[in-house]
C-alpha positions in Angstrom: -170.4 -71.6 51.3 -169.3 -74.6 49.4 -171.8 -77.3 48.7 -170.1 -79.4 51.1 -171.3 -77.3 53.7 -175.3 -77.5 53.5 -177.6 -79.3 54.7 -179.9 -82.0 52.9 -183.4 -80.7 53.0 -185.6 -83.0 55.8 -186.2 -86.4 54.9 -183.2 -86.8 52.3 -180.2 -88.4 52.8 -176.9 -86.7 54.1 -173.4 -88.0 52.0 -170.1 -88.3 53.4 -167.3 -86.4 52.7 -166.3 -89.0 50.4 -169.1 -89.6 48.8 -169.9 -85.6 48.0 -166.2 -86.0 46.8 -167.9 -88.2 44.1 -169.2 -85.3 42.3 -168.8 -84.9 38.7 -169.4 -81.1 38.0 -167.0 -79.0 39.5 -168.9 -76.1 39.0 -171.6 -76.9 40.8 -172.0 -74.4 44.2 -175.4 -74.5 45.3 -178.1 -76.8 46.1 -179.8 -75.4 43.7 -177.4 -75.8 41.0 -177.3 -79.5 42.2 -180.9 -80.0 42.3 -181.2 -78.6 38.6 -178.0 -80.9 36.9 -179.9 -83.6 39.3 -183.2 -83.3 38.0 -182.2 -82.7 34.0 -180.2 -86.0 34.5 -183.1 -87.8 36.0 -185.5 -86.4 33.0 -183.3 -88.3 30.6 -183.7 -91.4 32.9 -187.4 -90.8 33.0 -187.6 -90.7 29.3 -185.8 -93.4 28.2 -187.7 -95.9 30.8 -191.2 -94.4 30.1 -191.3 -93.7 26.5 -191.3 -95.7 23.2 -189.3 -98.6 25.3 -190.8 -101.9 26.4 -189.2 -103.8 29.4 -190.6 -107.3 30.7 -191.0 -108.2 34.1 -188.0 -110.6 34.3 -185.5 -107.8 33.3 -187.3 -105.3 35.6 -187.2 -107.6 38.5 -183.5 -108.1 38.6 -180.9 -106.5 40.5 -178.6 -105.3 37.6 -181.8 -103.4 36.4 -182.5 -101.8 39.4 -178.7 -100.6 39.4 -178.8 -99.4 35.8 -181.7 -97.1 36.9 -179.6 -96.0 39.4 -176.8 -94.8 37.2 -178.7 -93.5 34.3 -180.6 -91.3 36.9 -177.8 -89.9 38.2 -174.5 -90.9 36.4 -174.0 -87.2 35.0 -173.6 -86.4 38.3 -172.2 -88.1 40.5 -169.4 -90.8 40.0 -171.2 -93.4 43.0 -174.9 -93.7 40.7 -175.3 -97.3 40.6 -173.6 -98.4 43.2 -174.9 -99.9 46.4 -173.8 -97.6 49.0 -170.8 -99.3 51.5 -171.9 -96.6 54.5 -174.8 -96.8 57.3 -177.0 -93.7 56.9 -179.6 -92.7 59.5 -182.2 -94.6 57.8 -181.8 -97.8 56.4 -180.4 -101.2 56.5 -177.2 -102.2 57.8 -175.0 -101.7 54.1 -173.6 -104.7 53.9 -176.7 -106.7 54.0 -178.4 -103.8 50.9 -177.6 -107.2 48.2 -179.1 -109.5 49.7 -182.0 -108.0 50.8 -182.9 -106.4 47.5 -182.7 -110.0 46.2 -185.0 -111.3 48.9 -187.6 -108.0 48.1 -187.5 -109.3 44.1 -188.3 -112.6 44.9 -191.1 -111.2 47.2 -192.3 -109.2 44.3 -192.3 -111.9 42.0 -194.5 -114.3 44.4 -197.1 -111.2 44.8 -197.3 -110.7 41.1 -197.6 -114.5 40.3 -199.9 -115.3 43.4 -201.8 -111.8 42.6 -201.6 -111.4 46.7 -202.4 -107.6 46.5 -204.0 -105.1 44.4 -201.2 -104.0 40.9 -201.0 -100.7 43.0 -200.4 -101.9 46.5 -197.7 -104.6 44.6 -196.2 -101.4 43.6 -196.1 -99.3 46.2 -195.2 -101.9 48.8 -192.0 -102.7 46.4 -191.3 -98.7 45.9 -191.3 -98.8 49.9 -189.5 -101.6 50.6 -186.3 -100.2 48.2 -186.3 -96.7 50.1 -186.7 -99.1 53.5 -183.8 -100.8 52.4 -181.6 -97.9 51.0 -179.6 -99.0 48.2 -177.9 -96.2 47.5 -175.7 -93.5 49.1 -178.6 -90.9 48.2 -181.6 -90.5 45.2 -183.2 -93.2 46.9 -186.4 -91.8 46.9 -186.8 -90.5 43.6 -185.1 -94.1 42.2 -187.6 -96.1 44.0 -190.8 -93.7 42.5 -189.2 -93.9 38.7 -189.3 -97.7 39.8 -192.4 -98.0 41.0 -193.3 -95.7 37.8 -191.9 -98.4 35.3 -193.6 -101.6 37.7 -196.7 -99.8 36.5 -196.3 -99.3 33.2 -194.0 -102.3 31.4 -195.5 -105.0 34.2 -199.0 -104.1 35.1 -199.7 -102.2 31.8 -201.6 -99.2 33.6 -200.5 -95.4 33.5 -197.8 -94.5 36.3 -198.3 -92.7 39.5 -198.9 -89.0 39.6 -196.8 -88.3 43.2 -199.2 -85.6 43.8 -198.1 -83.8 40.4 -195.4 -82.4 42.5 -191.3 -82.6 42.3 -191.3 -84.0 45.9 -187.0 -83.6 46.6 -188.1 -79.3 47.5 -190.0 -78.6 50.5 -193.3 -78.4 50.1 -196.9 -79.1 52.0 -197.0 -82.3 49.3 -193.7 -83.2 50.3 -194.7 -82.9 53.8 -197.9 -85.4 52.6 -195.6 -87.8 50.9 -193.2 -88.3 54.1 -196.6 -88.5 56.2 -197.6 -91.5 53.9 -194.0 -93.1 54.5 -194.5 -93.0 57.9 -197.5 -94.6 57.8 -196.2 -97.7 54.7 -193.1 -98.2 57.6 -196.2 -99.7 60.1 -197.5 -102.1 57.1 -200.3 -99.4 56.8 -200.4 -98.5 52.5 -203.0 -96.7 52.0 -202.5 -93.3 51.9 -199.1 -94.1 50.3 -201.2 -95.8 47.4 -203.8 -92.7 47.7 -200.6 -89.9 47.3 -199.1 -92.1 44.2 -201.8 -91.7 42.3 -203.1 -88.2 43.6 
């Protein structure tokens, strides 16, 4: 079975034949093998956004951030990272309309911080929701928007960043299970157990 062929696991986001044509390894077979060049590309990411660098909010909150997160996440991998996806998936915004509403949710984000109109966390959390809500990308959306939400905490609110229930949440798994529960629950305004899971 070529990688083409499987399935994503529940709750991630299913490519296109074009966009799995975007691939960068050709020796990659297996989800598994994907899911391990993935997550050692992501590492990277994590590392140089979350240690020994300092970012302010005004670079943070700007789209061509957001992107370059995006691409140093996954730009080993996959030729698409950083790019805004240009197909409807079964969750999401229309594609064409991904721009501008990002730039609407960082001018959002800006007025909460400024205004102080919720709680660091739930500032956080509702922008990490909003950016999976929204879909930027053809896939990794979930894991892009916690790395964000990660470096919100840190380099704007200058507190430690979530713990995502100390779990890698892309596998199946009962937190996984938790975390998509939580989603659910953010989609109908309600944030607390989103907020609760983050920092569980």
């Amino acid at each position: 079975m070529g990688l083409k062929d499987m399935k994503p696991v529940k709750g991630q986001t299913a490519l296109s034949e074009e966009e799995m044509e975007g691939l960068l390894i050709s020796t990659i077979t297996t989800q598994e093998e994907l899911d391990e060049f993935e997550q050692l590309n992501i590492q990277k990411a994590v590392e140089w956004y979350l240690i020994g660098r300092k970012f302010k909010a005004d670079k943070i909150l700007t789209e061509d951030f957001i992107i370059g997160v995006h691409k140093r996440m996954l730009g080993d991998v996959w030729s698409w990272a950083g790019q805004f996806r240009n197909s409807e998936k079964t969750i999401g915004i229309a594609w064409h309309q991904v721009s501008v509403r990002l730039r609407q949710l960082l001018d959002d984000c800006k007025f909460w911080i400024n205004n102080k109109t919720y709680s660091d966390e739930e500032i956080t959390i509702r922008f990490k929701h909003e950016m999976v809500a929204i879909h930027l990308f053809p896939n990794g959306n979930g894991r892009h928007s916690r790395l964000m939400a990660d470096i919100v905490m840190k380099h704007i609110f200058e507190k430690p960043k979530f713990t995502w229930g100390h779990k890698d949440l892309a596998n199946k798994s009962k937190t996984r299970k938790d975390y998509i529960k939580a989603l659910k629950k953010a989609d109908n305004s309600d944030f607390i157990d989103l907020i609760d899971f983050a920092q569980s």
